[in-house]
Biopython code that builds the backbone (N, CA, C, O; Angstrom):
import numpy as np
from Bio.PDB.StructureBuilder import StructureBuilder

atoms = [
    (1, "UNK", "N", (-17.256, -17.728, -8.978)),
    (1, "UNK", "CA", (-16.893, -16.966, -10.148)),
    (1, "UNK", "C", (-16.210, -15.668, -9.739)),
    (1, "UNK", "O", (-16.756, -14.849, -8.999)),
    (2, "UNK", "N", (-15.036, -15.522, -10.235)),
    (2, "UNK", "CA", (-14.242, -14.414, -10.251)),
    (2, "UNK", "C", (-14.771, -13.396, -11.662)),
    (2, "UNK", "O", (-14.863, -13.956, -12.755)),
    (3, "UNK", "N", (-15.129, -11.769, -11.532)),
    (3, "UNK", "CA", (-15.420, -10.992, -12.379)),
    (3, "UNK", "C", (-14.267, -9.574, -12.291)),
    (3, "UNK", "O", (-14.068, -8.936, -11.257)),
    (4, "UNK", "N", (-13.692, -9.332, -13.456)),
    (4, "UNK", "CA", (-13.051, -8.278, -13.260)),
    (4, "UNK", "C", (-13.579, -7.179, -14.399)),
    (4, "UNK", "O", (-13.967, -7.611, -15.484)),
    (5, "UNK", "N", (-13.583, -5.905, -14.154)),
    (5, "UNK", "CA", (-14.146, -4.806, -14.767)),
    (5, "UNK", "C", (-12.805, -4.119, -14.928)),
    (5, "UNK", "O", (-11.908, -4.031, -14.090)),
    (6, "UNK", "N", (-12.860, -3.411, -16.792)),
    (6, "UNK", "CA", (-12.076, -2.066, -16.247)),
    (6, "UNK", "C", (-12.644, -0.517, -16.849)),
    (6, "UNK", "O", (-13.723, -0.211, -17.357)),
    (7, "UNK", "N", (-11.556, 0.196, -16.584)),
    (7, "UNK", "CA", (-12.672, 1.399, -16.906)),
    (7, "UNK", "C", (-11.618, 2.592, -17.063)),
    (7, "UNK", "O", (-10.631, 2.760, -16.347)),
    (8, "UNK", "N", (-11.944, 3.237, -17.937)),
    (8, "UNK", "CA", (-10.812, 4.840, -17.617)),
    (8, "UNK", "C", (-10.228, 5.068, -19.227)),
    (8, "UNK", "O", (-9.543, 6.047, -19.525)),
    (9, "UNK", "N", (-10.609, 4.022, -20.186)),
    (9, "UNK", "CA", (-9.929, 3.956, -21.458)),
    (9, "UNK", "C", (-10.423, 5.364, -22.160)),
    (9, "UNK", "O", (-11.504, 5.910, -21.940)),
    (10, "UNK", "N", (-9.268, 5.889, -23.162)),
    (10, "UNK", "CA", (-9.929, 6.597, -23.401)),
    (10, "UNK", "C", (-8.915, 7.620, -24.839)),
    (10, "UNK", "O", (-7.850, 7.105, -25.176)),
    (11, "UNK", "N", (-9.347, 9.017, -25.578)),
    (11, "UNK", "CA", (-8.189, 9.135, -26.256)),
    (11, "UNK", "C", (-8.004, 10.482, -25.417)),
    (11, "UNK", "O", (-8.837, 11.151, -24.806)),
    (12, "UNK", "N", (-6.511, 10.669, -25.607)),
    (12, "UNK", "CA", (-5.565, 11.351, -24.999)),
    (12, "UNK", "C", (-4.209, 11.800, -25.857)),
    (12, "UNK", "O", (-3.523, 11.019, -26.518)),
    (13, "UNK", "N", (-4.026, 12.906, -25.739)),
    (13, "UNK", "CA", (-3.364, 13.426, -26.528)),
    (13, "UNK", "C", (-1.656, 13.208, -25.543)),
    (13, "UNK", "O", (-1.565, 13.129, -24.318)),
    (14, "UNK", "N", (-0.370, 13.153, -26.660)),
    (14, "UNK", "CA", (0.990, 12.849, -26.287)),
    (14, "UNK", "C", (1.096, 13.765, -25.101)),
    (14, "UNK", "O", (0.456, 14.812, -25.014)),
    (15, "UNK", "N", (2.063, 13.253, -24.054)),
    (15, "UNK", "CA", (2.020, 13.674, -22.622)),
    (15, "UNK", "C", (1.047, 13.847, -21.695)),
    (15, "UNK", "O", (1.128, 14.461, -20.631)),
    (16, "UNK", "N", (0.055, 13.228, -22.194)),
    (16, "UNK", "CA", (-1.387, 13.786, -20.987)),
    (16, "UNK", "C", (-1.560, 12.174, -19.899)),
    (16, "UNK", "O", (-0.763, 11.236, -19.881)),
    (17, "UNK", "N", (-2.370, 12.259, -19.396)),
    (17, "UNK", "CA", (-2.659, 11.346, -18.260)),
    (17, "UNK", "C", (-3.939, 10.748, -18.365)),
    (17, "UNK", "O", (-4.873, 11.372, -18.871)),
    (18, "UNK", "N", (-4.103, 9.270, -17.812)),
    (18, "UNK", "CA", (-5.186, 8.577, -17.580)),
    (18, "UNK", "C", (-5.067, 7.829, -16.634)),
    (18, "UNK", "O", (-3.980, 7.267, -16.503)),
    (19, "UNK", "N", (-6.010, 7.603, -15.779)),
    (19, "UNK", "CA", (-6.066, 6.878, -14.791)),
    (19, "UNK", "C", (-7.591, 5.541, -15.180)),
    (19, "UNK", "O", (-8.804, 5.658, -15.356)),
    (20, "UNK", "N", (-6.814, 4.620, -15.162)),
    (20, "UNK", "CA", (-7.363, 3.013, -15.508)),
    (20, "UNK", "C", (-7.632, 2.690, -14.147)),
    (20, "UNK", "O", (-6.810, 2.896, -13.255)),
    (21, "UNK", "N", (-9.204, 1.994, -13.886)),
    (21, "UNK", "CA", (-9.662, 1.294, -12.877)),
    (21, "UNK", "C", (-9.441, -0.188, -13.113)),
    (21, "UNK", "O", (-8.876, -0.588, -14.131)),
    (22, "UNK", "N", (-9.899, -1.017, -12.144)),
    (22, "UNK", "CA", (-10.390, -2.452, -12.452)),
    (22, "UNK", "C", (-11.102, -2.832, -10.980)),
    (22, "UNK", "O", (-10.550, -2.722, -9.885)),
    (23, "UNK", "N", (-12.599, -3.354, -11.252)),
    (23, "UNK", "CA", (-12.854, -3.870, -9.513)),
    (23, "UNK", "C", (-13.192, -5.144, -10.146)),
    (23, "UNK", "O", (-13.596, -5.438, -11.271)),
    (24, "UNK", "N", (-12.982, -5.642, -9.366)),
    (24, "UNK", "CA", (-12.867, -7.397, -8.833)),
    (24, "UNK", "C", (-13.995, -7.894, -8.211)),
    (24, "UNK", "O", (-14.124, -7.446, -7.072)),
    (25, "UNK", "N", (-14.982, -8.775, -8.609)),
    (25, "UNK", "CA", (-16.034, -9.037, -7.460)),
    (25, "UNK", "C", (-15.544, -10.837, -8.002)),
    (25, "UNK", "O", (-14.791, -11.380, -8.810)),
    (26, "UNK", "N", (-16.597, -11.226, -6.884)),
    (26, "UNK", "CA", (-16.916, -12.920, -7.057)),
    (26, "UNK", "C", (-15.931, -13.345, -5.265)),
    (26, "UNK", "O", (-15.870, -12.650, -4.251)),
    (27, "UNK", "N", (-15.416, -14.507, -5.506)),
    (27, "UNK", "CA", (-14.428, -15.421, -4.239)),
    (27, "UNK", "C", (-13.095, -15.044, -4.834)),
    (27, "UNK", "O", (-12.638, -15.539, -5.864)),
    (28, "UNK", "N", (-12.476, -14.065, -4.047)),
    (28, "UNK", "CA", (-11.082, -13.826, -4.482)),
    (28, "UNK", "C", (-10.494, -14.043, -3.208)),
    (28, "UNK", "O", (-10.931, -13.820, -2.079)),
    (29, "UNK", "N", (-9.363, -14.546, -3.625)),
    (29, "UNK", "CA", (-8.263, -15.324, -2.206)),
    (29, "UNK", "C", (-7.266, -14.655, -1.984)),
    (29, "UNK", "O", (-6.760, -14.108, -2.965)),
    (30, "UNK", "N", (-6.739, -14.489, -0.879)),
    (30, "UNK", "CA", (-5.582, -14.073, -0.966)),
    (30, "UNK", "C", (-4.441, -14.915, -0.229)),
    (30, "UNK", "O", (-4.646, -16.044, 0.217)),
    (31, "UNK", "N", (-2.767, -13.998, -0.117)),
    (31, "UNK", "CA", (-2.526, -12.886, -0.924)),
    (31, "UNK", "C", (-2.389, -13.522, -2.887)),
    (31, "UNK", "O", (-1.999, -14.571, -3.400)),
    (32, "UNK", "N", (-2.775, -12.620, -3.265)),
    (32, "UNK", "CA", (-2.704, -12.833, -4.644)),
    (32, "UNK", "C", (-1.785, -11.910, -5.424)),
    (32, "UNK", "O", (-1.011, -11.236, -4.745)),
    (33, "UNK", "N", (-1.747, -11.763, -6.826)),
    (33, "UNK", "CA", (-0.812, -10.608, -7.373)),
    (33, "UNK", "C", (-2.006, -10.366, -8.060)),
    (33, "UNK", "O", (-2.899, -11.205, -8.184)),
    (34, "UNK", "N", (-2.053, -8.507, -8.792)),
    (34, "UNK", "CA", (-3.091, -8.092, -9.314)),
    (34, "UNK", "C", (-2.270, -7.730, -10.391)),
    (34, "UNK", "O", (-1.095, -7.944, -10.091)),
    (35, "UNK", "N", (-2.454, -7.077, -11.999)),
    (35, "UNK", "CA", (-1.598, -7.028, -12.877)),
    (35, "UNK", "C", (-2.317, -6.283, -13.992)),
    (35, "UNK", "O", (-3.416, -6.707, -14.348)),
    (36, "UNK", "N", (-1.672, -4.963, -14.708)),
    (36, "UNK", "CA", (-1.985, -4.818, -16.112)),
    (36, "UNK", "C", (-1.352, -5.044, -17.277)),
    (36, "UNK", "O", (-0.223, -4.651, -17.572)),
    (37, "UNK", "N", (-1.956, -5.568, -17.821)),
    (37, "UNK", "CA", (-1.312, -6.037, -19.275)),
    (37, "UNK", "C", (-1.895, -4.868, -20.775)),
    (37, "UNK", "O", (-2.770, -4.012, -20.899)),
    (38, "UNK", "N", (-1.123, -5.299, -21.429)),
    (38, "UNK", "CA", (-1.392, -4.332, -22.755)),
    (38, "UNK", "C", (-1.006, -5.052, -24.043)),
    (38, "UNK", "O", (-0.116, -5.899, -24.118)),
    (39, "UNK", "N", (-1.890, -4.560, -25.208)),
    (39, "UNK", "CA", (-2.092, -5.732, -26.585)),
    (39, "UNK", "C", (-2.043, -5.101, -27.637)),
    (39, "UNK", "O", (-2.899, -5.489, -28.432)),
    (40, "UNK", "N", (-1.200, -4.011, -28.129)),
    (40, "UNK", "CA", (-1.575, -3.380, -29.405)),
    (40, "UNK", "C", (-1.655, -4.116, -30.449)),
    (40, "UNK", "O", (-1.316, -5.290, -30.299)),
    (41, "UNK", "N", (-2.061, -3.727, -31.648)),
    (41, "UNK", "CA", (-2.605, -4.102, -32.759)),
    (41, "UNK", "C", (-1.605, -4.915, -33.230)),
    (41, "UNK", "O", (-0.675, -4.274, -33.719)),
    (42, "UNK", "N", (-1.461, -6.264, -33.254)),
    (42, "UNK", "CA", (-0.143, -6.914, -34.199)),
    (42, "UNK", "C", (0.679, -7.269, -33.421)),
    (42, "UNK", "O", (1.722, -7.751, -33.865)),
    (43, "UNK", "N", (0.473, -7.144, -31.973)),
    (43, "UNK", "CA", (1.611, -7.236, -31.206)),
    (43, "UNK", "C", (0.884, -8.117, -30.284)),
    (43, "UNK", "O", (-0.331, -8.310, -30.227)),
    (44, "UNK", "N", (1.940, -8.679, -29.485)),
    (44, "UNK", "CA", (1.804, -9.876, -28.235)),
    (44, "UNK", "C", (1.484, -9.174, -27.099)),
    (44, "UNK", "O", (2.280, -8.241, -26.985)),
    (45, "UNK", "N", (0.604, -9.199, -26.120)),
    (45, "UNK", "CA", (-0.133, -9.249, -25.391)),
    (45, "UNK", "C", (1.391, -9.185, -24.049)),
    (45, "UNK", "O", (1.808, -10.297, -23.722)),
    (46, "UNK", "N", (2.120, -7.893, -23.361)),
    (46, "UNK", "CA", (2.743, -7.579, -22.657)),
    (46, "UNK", "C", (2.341, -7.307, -21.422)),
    (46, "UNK", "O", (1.161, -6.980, -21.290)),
    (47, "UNK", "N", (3.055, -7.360, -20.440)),
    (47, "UNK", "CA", (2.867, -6.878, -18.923)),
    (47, "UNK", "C", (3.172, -5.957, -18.431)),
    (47, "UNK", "O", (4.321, -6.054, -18.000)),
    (48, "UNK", "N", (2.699, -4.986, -18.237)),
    (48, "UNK", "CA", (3.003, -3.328, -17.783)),
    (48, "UNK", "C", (3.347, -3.025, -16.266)),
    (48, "UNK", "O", (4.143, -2.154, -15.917)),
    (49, "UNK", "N", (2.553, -3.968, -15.299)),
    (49, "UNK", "CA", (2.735, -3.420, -14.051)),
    (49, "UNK", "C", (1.897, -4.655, -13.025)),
    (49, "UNK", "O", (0.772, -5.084, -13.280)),
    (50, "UNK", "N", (2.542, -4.981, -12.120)),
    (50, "UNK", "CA", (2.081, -6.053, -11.141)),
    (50, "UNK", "C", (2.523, -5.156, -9.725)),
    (50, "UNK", "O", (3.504, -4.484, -9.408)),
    (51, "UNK", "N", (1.451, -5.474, -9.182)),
    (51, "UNK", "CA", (1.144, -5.629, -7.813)),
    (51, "UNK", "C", (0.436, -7.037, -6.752)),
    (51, "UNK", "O", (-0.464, -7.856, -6.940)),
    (52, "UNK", "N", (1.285, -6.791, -5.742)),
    (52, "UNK", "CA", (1.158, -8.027, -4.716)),
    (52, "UNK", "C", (-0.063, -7.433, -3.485)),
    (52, "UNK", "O", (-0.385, -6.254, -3.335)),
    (53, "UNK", "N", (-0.443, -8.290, -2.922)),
    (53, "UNK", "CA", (-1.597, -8.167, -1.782)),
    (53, "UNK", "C", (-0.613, -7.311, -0.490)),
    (53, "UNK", "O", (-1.021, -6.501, 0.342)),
    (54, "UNK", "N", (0.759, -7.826, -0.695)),
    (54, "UNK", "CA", (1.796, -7.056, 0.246)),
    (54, "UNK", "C", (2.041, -5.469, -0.764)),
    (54, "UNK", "O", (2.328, -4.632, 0.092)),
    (55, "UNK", "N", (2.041, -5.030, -1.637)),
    (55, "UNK", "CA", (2.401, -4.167, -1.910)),
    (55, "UNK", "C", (3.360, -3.914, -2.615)),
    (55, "UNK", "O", (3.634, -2.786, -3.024)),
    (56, "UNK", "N", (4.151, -5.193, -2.907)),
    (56, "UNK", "CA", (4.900, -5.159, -3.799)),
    (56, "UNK", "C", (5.014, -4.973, -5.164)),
    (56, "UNK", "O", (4.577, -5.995, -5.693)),
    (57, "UNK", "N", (5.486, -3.962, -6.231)),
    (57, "UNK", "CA", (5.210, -3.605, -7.151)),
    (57, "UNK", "C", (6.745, -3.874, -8.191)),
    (57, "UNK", "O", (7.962, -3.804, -8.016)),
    (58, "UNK", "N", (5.707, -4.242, -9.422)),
    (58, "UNK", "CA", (6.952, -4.315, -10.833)),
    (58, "UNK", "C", (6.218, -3.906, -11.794)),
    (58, "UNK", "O", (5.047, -4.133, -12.099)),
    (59, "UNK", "N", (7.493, -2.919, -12.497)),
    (59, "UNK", "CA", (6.885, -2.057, -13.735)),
    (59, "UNK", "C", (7.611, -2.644, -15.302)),
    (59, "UNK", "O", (8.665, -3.277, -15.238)),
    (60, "UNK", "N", (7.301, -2.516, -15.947)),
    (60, "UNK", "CA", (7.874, -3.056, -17.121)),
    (60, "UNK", "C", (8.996, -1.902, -17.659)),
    (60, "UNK", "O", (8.508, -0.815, -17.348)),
    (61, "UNK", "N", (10.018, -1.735, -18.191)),
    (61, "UNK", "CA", (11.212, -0.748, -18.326)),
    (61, "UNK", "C", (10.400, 0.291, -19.366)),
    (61, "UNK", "O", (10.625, 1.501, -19.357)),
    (62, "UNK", "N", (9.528, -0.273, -20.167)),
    (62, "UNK", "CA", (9.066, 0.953, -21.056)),
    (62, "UNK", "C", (8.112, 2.000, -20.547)),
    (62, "UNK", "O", (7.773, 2.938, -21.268)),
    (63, "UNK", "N", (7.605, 1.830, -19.122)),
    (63, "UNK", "CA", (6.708, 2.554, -18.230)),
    (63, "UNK", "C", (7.385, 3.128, -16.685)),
    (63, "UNK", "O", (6.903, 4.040, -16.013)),
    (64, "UNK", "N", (8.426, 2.451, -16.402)),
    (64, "UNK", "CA", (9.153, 2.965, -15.256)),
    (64, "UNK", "C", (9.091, 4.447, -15.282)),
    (64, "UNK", "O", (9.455, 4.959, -16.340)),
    (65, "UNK", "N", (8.659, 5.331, -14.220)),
    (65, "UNK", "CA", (8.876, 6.733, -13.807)),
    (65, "UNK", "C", (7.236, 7.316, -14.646)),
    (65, "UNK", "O", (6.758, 8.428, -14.423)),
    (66, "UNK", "N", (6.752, 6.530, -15.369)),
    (66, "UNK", "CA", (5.593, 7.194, -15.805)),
    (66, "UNK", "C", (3.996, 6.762, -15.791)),
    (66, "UNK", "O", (2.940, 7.163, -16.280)),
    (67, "UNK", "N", (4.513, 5.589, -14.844)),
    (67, "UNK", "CA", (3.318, 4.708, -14.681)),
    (67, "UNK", "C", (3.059, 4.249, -13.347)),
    (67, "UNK", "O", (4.092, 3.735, -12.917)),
    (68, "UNK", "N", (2.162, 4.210, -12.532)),
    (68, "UNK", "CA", (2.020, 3.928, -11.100)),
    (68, "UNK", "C", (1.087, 2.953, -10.800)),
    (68, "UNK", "O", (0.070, 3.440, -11.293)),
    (69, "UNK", "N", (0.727, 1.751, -10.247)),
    (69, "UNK", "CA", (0.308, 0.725, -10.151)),
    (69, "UNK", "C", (-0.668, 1.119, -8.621)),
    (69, "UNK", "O", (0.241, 1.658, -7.989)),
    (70, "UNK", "N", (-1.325, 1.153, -8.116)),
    (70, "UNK", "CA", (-1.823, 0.895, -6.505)),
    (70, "UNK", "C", (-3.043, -0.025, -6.528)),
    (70, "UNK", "O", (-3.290, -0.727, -7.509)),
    (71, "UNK", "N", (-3.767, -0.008, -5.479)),
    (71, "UNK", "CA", (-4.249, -0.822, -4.941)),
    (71, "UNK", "C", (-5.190, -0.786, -4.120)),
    (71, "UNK", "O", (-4.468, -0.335, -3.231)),
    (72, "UNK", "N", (-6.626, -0.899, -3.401)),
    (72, "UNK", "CA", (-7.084, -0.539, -2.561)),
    (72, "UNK", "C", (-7.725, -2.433, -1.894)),
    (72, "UNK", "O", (-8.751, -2.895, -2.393)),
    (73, "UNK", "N", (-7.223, -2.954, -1.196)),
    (73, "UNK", "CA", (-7.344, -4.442, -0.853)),
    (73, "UNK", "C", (-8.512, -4.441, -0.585)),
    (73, "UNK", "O", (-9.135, -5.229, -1.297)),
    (74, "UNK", "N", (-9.352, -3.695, 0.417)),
    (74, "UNK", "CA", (-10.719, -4.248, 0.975)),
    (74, "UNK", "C", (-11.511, -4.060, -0.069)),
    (74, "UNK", "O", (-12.598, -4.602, 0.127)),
    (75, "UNK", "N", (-11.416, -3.349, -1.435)),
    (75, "UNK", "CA", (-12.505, -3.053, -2.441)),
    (75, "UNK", "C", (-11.939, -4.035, -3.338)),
    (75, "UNK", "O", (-12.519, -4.322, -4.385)),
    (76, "UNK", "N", (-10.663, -4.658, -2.943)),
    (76, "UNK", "CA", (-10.260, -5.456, -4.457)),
    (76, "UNK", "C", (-10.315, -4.821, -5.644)),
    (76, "UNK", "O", (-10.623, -5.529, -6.602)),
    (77, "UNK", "N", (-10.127, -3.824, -5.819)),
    (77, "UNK", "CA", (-9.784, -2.698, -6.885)),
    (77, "UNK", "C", (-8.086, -2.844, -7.054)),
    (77, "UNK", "O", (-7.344, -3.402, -6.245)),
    (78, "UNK", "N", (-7.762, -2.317, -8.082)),
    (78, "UNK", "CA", (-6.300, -1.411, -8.953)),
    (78, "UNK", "C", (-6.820, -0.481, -9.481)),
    (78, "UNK", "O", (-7.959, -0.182, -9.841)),
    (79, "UNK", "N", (-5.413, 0.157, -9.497)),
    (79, "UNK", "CA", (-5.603, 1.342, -10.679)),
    (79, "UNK", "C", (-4.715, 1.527, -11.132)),
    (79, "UNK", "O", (-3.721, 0.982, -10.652)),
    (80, "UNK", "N", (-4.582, 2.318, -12.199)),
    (80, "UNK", "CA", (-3.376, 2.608, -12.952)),
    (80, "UNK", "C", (-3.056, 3.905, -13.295)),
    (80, "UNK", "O", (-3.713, 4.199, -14.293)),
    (81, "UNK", "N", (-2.226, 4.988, -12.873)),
    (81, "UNK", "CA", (-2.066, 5.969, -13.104)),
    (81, "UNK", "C", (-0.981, 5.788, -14.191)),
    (81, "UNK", "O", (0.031, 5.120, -13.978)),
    (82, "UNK", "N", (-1.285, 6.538, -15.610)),
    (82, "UNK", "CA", (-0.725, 6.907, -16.792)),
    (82, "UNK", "C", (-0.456, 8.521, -16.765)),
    (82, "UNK", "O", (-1.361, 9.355, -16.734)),
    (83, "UNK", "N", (0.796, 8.787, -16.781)),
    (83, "UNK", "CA", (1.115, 10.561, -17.374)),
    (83, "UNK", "C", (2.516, 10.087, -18.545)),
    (83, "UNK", "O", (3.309, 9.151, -18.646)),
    (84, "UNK", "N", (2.312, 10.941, -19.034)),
    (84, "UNK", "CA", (3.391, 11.529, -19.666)),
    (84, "UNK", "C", (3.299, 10.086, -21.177)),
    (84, "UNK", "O", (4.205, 9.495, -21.765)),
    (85, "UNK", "N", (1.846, 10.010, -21.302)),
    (85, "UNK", "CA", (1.501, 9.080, -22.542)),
    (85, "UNK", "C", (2.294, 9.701, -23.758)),
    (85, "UNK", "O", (2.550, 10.878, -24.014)),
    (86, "UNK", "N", (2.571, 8.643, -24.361)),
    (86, "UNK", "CA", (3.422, 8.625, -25.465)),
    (86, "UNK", "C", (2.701, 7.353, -26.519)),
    (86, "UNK", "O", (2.209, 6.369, -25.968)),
    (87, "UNK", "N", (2.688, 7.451, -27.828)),
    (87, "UNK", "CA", (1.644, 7.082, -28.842)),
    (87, "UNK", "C", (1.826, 5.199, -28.904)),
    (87, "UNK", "O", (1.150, 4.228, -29.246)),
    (88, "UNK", "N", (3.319, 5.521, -28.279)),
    (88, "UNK", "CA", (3.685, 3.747, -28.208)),
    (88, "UNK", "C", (2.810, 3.138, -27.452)),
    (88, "UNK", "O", (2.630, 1.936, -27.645)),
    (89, "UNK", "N", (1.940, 3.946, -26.241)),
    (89, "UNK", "CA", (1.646, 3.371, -25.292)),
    (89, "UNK", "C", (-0.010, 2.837, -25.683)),
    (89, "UNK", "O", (-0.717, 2.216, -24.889)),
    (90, "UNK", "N", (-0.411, 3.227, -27.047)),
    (90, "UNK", "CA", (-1.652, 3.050, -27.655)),
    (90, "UNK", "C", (-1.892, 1.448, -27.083)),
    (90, "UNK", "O", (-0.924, 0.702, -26.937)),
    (91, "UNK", "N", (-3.446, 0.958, -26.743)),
    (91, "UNK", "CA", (-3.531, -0.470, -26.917)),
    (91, "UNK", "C", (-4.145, -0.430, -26.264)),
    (91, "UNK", "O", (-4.495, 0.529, -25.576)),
    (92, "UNK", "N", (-4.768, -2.381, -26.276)),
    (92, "UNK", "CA", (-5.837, -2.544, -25.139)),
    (92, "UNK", "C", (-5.422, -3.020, -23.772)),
    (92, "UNK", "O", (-4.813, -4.075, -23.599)),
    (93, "UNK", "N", (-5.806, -2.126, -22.725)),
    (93, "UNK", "CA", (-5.216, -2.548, -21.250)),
    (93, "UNK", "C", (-6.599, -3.342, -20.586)),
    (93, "UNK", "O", (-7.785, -3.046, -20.440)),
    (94, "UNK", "N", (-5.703, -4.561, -20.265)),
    (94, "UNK", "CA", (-6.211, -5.658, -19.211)),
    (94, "UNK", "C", (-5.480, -5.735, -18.036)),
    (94, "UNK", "O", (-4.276, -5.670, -17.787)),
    (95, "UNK", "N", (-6.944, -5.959, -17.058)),
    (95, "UNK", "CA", (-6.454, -5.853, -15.762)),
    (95, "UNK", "C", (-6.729, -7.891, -15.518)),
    (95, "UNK", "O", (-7.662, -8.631, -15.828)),
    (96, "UNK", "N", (-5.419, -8.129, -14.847)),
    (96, "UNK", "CA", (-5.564, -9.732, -14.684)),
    (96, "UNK", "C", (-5.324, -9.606, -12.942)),
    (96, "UNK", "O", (-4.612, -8.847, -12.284)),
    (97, "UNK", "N", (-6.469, -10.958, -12.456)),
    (97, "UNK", "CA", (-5.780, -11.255, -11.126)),
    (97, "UNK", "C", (-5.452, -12.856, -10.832)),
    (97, "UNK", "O", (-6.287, -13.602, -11.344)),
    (98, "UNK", "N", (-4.369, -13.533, -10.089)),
    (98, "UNK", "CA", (-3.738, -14.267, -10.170)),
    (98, "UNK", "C", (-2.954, -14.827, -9.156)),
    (98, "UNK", "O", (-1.986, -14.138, -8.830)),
    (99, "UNK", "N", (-3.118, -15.965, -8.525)),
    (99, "UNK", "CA", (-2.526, -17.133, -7.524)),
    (99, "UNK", "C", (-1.244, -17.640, -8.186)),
    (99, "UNK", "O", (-1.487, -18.647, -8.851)),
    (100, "UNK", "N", (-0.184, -17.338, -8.217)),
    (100, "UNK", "CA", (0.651, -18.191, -9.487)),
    (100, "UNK", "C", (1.088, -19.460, -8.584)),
    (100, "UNK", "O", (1.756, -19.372, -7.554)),
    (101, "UNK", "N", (0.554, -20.749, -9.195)),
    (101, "UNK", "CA", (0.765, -21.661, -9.058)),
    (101, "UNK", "C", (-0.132, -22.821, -7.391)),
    (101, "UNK", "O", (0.105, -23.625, -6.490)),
    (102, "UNK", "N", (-1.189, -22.002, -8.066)),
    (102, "UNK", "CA", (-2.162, -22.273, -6.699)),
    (102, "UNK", "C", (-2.953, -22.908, -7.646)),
    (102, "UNK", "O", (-3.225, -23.996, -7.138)),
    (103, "UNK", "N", (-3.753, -22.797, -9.323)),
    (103, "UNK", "CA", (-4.434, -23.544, -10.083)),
    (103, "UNK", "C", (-5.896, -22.792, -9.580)),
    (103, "UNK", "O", (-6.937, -23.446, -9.650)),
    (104, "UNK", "N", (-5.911, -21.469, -9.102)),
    (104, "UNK", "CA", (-6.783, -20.309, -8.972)),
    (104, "UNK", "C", (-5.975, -19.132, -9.865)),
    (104, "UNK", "O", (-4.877, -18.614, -9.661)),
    (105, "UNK", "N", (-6.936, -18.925, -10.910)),
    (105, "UNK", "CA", (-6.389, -17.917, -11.826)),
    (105, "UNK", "C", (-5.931, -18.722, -12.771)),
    (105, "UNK", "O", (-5.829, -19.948, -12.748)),
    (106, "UNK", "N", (-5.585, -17.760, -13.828)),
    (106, "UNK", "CA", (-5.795, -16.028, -13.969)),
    (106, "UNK", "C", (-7.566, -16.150, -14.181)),
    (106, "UNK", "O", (-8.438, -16.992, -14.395)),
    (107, "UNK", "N", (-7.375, -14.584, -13.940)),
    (107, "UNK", "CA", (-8.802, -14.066, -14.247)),
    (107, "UNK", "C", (-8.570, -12.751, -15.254)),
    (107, "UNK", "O", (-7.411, -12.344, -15.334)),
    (108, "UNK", "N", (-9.325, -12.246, -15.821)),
    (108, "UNK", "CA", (-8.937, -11.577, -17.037)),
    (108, "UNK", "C", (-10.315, -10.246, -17.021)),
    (108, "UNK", "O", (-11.447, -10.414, -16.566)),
    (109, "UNK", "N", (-9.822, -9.094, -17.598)),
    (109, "UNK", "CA", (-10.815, -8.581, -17.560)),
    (109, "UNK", "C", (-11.257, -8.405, -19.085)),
    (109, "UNK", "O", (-10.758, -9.161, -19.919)),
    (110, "UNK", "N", (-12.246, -7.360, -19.503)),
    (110, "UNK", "CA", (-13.122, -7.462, -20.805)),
    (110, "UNK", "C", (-11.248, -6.440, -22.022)),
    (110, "UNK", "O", (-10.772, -6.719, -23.123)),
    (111, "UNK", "N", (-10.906, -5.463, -21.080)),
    (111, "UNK", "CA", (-10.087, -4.751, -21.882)),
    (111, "UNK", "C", (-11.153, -3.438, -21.756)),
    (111, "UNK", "O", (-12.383, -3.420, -21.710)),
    (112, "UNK", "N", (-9.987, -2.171, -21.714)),
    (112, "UNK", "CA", (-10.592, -0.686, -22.067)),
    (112, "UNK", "C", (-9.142, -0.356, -22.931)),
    (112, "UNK", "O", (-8.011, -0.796, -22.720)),
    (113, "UNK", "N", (-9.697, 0.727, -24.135)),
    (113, "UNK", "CA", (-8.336, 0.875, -24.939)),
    (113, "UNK", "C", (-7.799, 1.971, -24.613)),
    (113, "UNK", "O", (-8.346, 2.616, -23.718)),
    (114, "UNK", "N", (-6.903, 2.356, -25.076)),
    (114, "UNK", "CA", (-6.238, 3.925, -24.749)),
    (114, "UNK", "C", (-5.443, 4.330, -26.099)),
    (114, "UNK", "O", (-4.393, 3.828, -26.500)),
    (115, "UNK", "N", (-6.338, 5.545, -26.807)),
    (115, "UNK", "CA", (-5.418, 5.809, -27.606)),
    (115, "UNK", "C", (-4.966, 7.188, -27.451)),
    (115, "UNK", "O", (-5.730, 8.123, -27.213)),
    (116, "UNK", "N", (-3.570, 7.298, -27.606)),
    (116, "UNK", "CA", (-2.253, 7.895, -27.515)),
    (116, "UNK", "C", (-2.394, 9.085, -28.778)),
    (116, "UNK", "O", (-1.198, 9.361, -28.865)),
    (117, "UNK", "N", (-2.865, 9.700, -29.499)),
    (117, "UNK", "CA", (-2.807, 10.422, -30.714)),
    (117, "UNK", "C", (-2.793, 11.989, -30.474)),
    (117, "UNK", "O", (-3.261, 12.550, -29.483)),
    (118, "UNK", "N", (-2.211, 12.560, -31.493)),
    (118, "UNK", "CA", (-2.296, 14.131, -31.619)),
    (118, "UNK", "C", (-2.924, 14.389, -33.043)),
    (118, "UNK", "O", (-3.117, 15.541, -33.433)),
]
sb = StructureBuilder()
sb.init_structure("model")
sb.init_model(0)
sb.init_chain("A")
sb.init_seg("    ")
for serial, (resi, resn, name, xyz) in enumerate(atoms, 1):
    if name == "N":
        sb.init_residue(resn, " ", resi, " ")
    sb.init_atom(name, np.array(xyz, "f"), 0.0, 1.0, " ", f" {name:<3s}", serial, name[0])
structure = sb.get_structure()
């Protein structure tokens, strides 16, 4: 059993910062890709930011320059550094981890929300 946690949700006022956890326990394989996703109210369930076991990183265009993805491999942790929040960015963030095309994964976490308000 793969378990993922996240943590850091929270409200935050326009331009401020949050930093989103996720740790990983159970049989996780590697290299894998690690990933946050986001679900606002009414809306489809998007991809914000992926990271690879190499380090390779992709941001989604509506977070580029304001969003930072890392990684710590031996704890099987992510994180997500958020600044310069903006109200669009309201929603629930999931941390997913994922073999693509190995038939290991996805794994999904519970969701922490973040709301964006002044």
């Amino acid at each position: 059993q793969v378990q993922l946690v996240e943590s850091g949700g929270g409200l935050v006022q326009p331009g401020g910062s949050l930093r989103l956890s996720c740790a990983a326990s159970g049989n996780i394989f590697r290299p894998n890709t690690m990933a946050w996703y986001r679900q606002a109210p009414g809306k489809e369930r998007e991809l914000v930011a992926t990271i690879t076991t190499g380090g390779s990183t992709k941001y989604a265009d509506s977070v580029k320059g304001r969003f930072t993805i890392s990684q710590i491999i031996a704890g099987n942790t992510v994180s997500l550094q958020m600044n310069s929040l903006k109200p669009e960015d309201t929603a629930v963030y999931y941390c997913n981890l994922d073999r693509v095309g190995t038939g290991w994964g996805p794994f999904w976490g519970q969701g922490t929300q973040v709301t964006v308000s002044s």
